[in-house]
N, C-alpha and C positions, 0 to 999 in steps of 0.2 A: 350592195347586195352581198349577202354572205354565202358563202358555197355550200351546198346541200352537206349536210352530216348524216351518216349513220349513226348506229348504237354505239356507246364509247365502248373500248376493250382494251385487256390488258397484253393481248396477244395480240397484233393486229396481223393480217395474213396479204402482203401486197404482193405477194409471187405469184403469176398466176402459171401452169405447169400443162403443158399437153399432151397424153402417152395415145401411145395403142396396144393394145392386149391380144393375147388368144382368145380362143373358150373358156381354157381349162382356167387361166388367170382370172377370167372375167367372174368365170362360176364360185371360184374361190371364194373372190372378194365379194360377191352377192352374201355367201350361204355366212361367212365373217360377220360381215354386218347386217345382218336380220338376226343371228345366232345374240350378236352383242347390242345390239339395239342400238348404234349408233349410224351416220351418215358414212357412205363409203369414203369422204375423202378423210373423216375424222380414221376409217379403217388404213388408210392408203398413210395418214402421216404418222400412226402406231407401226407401222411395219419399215417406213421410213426412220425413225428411232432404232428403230432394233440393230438397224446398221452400223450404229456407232461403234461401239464395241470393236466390230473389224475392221474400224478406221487405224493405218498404222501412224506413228507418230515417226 
C-alpha cells in the first residue's frame, strides 16, 4: 500500500504554526488579504519575509 499523496510542490510547507492575535491584528490581516486576494496564511508568510532584513548577522 502506498501512503496517500497530495499535489506535488516545490515549496512544501511542513511547519505547522499556532498564534493568537488581538482585533486590531486580526482586522489587519482580514482587510490585507481581501485587499490582495490572497489566503491569509499566504498574508501572514509575506509579513513573515519582511523580517529578514532586521535579522542581525
Amino acid at each position: 500500500m502506498t501512503p496517500k499523496m497530495g499535489r506535488p510542490t516545490d515549496n512544501p510547507k511542513p511547519y505547522k504554526l499556532t498564534v493568537r492575535v488581538d482585533e486590531e491584528s486580526k482586522a489587519i490581516l482580514e482587510q490585507y488579504s481581501q485587499q490582495e486576494k490572497i489566503s491569509q496564511m499566504e498574508a501572514i508568510r509575506r509579513g513573515i519575509k519582511r523580517l529578514k532584513p532586521d535579522i542581525k548577522k
